[in-house]
C-alpha positions as CSV (number, residue, x, y, z in Angstrom):
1,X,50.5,15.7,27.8
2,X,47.0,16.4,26.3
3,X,43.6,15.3,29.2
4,X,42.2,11.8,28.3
5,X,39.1,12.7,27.0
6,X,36.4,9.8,26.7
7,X,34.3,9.6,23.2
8,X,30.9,11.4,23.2
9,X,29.1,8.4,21.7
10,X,25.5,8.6,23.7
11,X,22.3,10.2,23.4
12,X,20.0,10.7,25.9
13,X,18.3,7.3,25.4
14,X,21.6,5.3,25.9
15,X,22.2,7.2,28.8
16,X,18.9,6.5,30.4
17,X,19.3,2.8,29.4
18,X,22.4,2.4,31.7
19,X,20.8,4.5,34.3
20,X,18.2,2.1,34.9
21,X,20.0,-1.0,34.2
22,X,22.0,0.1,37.4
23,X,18.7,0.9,39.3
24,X,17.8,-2.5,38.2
25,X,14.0,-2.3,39.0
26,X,13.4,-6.1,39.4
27,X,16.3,-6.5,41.3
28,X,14.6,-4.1,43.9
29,X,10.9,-5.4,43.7
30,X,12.2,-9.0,44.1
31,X,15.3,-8.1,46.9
32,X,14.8,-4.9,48.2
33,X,10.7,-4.4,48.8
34,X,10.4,-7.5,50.6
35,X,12.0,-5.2,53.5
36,X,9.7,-2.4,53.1
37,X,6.7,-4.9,53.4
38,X,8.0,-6.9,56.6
39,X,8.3,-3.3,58.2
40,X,5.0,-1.8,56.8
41,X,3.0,-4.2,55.8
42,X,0.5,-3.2,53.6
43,X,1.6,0.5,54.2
44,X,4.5,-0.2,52.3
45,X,2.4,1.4,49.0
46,X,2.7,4.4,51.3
47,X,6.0,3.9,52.1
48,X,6.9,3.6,48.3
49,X,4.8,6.7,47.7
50,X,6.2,9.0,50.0
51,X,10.0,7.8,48.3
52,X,9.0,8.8,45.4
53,X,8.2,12.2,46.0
54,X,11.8,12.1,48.7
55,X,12.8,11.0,45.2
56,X,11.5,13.7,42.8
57,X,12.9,16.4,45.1
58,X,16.4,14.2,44.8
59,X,16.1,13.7,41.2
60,X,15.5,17.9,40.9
61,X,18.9,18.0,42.7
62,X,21.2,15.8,40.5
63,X,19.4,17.0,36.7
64,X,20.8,20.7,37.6
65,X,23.7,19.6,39.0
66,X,24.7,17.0,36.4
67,X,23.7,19.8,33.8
68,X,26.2,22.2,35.1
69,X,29.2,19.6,35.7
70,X,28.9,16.9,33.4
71,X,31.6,15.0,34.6
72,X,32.9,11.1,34.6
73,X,33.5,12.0,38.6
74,X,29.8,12.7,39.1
75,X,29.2,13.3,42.7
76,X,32.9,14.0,43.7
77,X,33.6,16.6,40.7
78,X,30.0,17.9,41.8
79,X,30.5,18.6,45.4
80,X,34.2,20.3,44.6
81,X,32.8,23.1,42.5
82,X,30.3,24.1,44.8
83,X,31.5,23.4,48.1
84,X,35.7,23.5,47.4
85,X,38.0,21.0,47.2
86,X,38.3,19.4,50.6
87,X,34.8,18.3,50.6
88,X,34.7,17.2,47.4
89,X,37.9,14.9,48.0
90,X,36.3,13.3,50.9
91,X,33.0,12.5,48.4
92,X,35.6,11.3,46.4
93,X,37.3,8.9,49.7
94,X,33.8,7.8,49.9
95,X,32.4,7.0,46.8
96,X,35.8,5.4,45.1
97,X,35.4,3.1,47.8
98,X,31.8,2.2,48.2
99,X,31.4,2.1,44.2
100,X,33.5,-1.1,44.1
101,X,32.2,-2.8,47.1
102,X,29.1,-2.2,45.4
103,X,29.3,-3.9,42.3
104,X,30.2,-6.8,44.8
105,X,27.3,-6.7,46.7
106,X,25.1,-7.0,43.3
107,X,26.4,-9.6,42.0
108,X,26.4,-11.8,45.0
109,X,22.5,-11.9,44.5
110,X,23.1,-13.7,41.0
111,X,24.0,-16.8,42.6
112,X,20.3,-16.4,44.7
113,X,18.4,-16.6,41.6
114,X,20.9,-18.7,39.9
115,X,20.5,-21.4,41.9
116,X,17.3,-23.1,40.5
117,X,19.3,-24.2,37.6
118,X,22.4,-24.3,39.4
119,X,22.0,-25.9,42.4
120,X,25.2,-26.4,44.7
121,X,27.1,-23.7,42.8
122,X,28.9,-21.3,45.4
123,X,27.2,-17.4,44.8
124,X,30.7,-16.1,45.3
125,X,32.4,-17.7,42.4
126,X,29.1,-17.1,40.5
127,X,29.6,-13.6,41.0
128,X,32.9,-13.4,40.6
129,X,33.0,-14.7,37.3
130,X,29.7,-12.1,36.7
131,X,32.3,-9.1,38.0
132,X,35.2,-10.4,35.6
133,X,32.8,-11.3,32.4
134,X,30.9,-7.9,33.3
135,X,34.5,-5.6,33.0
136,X,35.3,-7.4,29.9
137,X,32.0,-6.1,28.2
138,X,32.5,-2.8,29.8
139,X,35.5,-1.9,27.6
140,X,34.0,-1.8,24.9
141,X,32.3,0.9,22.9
142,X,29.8,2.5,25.4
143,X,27.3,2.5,22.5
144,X,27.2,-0.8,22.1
145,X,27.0,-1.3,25.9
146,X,24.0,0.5,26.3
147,X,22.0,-1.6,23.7
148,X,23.4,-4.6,25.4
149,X,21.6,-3.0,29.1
150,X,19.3,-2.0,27.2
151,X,18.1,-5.8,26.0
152,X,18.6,-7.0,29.3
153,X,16.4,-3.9,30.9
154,X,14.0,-4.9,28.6
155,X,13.6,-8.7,29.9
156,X,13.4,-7.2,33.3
157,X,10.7,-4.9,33.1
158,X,8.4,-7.7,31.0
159,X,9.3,-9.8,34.1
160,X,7.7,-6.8,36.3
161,X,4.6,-6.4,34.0
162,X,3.5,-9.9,34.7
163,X,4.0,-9.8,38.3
164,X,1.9,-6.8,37.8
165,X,-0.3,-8.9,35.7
166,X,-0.6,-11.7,38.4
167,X,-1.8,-9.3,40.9
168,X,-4.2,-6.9,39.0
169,X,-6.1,-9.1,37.0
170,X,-7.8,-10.8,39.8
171,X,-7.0,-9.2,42.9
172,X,-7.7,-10.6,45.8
173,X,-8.6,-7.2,47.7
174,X,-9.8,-3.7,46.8
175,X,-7.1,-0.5,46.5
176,X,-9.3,0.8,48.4
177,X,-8.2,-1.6,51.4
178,X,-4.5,-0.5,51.3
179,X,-5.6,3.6,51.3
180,X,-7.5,3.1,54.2
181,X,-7.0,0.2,56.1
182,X,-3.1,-0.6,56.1
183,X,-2.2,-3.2,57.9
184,X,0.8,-4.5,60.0
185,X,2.3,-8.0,59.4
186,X,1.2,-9.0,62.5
187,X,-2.5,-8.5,61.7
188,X,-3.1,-5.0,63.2
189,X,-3.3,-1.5,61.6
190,X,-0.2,-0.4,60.1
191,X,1.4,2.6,62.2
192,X,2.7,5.6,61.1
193,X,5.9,5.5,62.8
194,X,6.3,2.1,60.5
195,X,5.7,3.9,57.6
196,X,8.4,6.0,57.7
197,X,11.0,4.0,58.6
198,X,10.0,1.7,55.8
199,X,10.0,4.8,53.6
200,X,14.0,5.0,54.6
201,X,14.5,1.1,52.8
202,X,11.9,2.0,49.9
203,X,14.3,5.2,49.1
204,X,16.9,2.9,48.4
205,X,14.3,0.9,46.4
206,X,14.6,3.6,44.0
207,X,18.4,4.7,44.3
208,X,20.2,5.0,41.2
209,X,18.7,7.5,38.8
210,X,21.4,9.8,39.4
211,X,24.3,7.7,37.9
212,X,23.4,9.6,34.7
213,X,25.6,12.1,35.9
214,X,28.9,9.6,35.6
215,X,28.1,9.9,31.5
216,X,28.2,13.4,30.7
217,X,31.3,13.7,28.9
218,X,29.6,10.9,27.1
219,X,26.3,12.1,26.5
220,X,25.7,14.7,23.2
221,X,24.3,17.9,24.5
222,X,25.4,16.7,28.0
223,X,24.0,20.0,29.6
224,X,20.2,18.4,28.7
225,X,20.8,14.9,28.1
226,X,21.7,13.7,31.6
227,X,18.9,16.2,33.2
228,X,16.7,14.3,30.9
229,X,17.9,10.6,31.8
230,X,18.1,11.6,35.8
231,X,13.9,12.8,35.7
232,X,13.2,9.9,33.0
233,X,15.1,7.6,35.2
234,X,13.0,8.2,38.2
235,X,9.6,8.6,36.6
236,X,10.5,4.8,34.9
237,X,11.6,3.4,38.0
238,X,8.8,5.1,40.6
239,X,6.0,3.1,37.5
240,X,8.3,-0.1,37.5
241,X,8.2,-0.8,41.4
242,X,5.0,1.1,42.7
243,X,2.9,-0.8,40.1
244,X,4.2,-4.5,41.1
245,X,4.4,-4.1,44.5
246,X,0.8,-2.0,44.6
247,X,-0.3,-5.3,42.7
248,X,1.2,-8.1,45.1
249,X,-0.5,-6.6,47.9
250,X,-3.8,-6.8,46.5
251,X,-3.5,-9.7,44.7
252,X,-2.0,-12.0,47.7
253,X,-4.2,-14.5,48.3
254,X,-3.5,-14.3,52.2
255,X,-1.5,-11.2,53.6
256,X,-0.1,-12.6,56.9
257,X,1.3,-15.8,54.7
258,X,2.6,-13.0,52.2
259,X,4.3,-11.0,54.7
260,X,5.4,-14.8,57.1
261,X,7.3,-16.0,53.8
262,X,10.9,-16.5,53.5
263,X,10.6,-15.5,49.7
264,X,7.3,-12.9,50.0
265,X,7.5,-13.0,45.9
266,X,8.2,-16.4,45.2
267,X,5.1,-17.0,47.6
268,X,3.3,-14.8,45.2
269,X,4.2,-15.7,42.0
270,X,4.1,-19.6,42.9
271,X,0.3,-18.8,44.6
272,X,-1.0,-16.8,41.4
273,X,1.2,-19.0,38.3
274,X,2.6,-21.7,39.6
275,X,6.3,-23.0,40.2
276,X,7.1,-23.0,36.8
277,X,6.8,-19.3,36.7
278,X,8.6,-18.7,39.6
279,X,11.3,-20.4,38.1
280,X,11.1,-18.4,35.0
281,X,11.1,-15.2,36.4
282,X,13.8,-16.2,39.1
283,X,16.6,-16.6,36.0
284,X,14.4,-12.9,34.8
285,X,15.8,-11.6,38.3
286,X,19.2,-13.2,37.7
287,X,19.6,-11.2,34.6
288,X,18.6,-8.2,35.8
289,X,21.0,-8.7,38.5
290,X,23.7,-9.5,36.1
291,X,23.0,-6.9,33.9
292,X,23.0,-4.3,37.0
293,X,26.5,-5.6,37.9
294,X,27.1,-4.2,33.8
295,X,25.9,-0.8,34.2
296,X,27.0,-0.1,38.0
297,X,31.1,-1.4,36.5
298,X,30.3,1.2,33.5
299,X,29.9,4.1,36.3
300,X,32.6,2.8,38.3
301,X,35.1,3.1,35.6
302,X,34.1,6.2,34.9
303,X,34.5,7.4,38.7
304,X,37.9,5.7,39.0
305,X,39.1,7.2,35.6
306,X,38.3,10.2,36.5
307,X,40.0,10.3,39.7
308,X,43.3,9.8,37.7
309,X,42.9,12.2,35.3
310,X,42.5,14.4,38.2
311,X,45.8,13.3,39.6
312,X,44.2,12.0,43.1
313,X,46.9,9.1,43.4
314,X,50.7,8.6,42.6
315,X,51.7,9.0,39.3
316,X,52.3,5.8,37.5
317,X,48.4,4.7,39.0
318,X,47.2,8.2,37.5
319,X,48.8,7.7,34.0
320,X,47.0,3.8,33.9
321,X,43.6,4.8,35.5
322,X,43.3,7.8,32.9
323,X,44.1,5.6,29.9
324,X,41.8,5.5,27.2
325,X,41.1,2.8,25.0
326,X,42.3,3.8,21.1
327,X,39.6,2.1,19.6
328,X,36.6,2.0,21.3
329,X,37.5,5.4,23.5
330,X,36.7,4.1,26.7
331,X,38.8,4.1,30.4
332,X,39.9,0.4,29.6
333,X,42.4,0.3,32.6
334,X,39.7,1.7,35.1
335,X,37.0,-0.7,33.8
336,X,39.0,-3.7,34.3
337,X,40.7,-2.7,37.2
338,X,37.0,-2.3,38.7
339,X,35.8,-5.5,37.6
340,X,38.8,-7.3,38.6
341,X,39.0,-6.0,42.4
342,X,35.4,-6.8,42.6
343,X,35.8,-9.8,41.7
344,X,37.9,-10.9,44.6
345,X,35.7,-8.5,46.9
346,X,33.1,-11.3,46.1
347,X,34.6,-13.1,48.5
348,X,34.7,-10.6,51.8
349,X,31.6,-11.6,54.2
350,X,28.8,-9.9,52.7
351,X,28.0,-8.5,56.2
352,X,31.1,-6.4,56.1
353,X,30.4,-5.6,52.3
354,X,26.5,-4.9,53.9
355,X,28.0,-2.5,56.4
356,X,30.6,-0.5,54.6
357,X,28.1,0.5,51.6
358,X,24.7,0.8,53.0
359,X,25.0,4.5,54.6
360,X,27.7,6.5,51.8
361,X,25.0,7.3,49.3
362,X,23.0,9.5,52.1
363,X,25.8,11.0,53.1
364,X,26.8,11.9,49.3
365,X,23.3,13.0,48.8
366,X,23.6,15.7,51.2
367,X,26.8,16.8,50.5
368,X,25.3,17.5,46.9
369,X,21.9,19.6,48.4
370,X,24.0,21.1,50.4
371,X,26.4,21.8,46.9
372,X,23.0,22.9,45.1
373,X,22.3,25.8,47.6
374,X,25.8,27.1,47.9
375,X,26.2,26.6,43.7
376,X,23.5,28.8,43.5
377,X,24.6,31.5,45.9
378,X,28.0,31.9,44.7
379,X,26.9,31.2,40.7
380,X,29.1,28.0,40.9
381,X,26.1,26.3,38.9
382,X,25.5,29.5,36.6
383,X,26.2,27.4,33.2
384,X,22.9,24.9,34.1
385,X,20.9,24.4,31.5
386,X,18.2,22.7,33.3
387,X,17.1,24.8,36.6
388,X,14.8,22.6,39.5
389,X,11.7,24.6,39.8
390,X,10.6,26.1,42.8
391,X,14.2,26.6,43.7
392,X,15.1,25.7,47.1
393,X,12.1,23.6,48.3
394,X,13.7,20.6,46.5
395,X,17.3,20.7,48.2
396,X,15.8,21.4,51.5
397,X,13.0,18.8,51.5
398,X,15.5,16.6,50.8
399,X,18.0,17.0,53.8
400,X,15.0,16.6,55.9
401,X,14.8,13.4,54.4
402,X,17.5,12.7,54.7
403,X,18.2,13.8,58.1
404,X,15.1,11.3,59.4
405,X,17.0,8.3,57.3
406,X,20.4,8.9,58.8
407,X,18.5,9.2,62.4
408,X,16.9,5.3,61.8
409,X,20.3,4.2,60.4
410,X,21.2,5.8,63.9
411,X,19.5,3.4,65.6
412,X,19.8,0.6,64.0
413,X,23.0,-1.4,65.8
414,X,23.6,-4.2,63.5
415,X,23.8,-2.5,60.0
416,X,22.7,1.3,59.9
417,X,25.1,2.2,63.2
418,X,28.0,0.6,62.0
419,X,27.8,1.7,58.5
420,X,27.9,5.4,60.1
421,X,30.6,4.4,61.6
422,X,32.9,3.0,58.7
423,X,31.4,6.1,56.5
424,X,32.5,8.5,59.0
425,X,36.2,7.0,59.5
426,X,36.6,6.4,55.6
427,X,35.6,10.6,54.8
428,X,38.3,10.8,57.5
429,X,41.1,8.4,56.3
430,X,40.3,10.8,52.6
431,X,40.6,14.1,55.0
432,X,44.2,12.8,56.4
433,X,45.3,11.8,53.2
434,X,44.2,15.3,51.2
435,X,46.0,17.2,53.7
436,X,48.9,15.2,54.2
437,X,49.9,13.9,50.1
438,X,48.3,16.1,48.0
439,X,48.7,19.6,49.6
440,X,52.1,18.4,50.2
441,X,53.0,17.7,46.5
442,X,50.7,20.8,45.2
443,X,47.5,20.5,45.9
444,X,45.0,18.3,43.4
445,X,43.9,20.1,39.9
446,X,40.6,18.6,38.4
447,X,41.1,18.7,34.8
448,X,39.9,21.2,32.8
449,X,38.0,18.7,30.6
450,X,35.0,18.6,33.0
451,X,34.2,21.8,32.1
452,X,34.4,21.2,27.9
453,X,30.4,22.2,28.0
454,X,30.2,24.3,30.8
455,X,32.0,27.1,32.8
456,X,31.5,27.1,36.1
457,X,33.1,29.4,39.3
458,X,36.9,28.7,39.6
459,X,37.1,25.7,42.4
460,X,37.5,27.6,45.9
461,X,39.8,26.5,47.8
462,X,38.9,24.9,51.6
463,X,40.7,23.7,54.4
């Protein structure tokens, strides 16, 4: 039987398109950076800044990986070439299950913002119905899909230049204030020490850039074209949330009110353009939100595809995950198996849906700078066509990084703590099941058809 191979219909634009639909920028100025600024306060531009360079250093990391594996599987495909099989298994165990809780956690926030025209609606069925209608789009021709994120993105940044507007036109304090006289929420100086673990949240802020790796068999001239969308991706998504929340901070008419609010942005857009704004850019947020739940079912499908090409299940769930569609050439049973499962995972508590997803993408992310020093030492990642300069500062930096945010996650006994936990017993349950089912029946071959535009080091084997 000839390897299901998905149809090579994106250029680099498309590909950065879904990249940062998935990032969804608004969705993280209006959601996420509210938690930066109740830890830093007006520090949290600093915080910001130092995630982007934690960010740059990442991004350096997935362009030459992605360029030497462009694979559906992304991280999991990634981490088996360079580190072996074993590992790479257990960033599948992790990411096949965090992927899907994901796109459940995203679309819970549409009924947040859908609510001022929709008042009373339940946010589960809301995004339930987002997960289902989201899959359904999905299966068709990735083309067309990323013209349809790409509309939506396009709604979602204008929604970020006016909030940039609001603050910069008339701000209400100098830059200067917030380069040299942070302050706290509760009035005083902003500390270091809150800096940095603000800068942990305000890397998440910015997570996503590296989903262009899930579209390289997609992607013409794969071995540039997802290097390209992974450092375009970042530089468009450092602009799209520095720049709005550099502007709320100095154009808040009162800081400690900012930073006291329930809603910090709806406080600022409803101080600087009144309710009907707010309103407006609310169902702008809701959108964006919606359209992330598009893009992050797009990767998803592509992971879970790939995972049954590469034979990581029985073989009747194999054979329907790896189908391709015959018209549009697209994982149809993946996509809608994704969107479907999400759907109901709409319903979990999202404090269990919190906990299980919030810590796997650090983990991931040093598996794969761990994955860029090895590929380099044993020529794993020879076939690159895009090399990080300065060659290993980036990797390196990074762990540090990442080291620090795993340490406050540490500490953190409500969410970061328990995430660890479920992380650590989830690479586990992926550990048993590798060496218990699949060396049993064989072992597990990835196909050859992630390497149609590269050759890379024969997968080494690891126990």
């Amino acid at each position: 039987m000839s390897t299901p191979v998905l149809r090579r219909g994106l250029r680099s634009l498309g590909t950065l398109l879904i990249t940062l639909s998935a990032i969804s920028p608004a969705s993280s100025v209006f959601v996420i950076a509210p938690g930066v600024l109740t830890g830093a306060g007006s520090g949290a531009f600093y915080a910001f800044l130092a995630a982007a360079v934690v960010g740059v250093f990442m991004a350096f990391v997935y362009a030459e990986l992605g360029s030497a594996f462009p694979s559906a599987g992304g991280e999991y495909t990634i981490a088996a070439r360079t580190l072996g099989k074993l590992p790479g298994f257990m960033v599948l165990g992790i990411m096949i299950v965090t992927q899907v809780l994901i796109v459940a956690v995203i679309a819970l926030g549409v009924g947040t913002y859908l609510s001022v025209v929709l008042p009373g609606v339940s946010p589960a069925v809301v995004a339930s119905v987002t997960c289902v209608l989201a899959a359904i789009v999905a299966v068709f021709d990735i083309k067309l899909n990323a013209w349809v994120t790409g509309v939506f993105l396009a709604v979602e940044l204008l929604a970020l230049i006016v909030v940039a507007v609001l603050g910069l036109a008339s701000p209400a304090r100098p830059f200067t204030d917030l380069l040299a006289h942070p302050v706290a929420p509760g009035g005083g100086p902003a500390t270091i020490s809150a800096v940095m673990i603000a800068t942990a949240i305000a890397i998440f802020a910015y997570n996503g850039y590296g989903s262009a790796v899930y579209f390289g068999e997609e992607t013409k001239d794969a071995g540039r074209g997802v290097a390209r969308a992974v450092l375009m991706g970042l530089g468009v998504t450092v602009l799209a949330e520095l720049v709005p929340v550099t502007a709320v901070l100095m154009g808040a008419p009162d800081l400690g009110t900012l930073f006291s609010s329930p809603n910090m942005l709806s406080y600022f857009v409803r101080a600087r353009g009144g309710s009907t704004l707010d309103t407006v850019l609310s169902l702008a947020v809701a959108l964006a939100i919606i359209n992330a739940v598009l893009a992050i079912v797009l990767i998803s499908s592509r992971l879970v595809f790939s995972s049954g090409r590469d034979r990581a299940w029985p073989k009747a769930m194999n054979r329907a995950l790896s189908a391709v569609h015959p018209k549009f050439g697209t994982p149809w049973v993946a996509t809608l198996a994704t969107g479907f499962l999400a759907a109901a995972l709409c319903f979990v508590d999202p404090q269990i849906l919190t906990v299980v997803t919030s810590t796997s993408i650090v983990v991931v992310y040093a598996a794969l700078c761990l994955g860029a020093i090895l590929g380099r030492r044993s020529g794993a990642t020879a076939g690159a066509k895009y090399r990080m300069p300065g060659f290993p500062i980036a990797p390196v930096v990074a762990l540090v990084a990442l080291a620090f945010v795993l340490y406050v996650n540490a500490t953190d006994p409500v969410i970061g703590r328990p995430s660890l936990i479920v992380t650590a017993v989830i690479a586990l349950l992926a550990l048993g099941y590798y060496l218990v089912v699949l060396r049993r029946r064989g072992g597990w071959q990835l196909s050859d058809a992630v390497e149609e535009e590269a050759t890379p080091a024969p997968v080494r084997e690891t126990s």
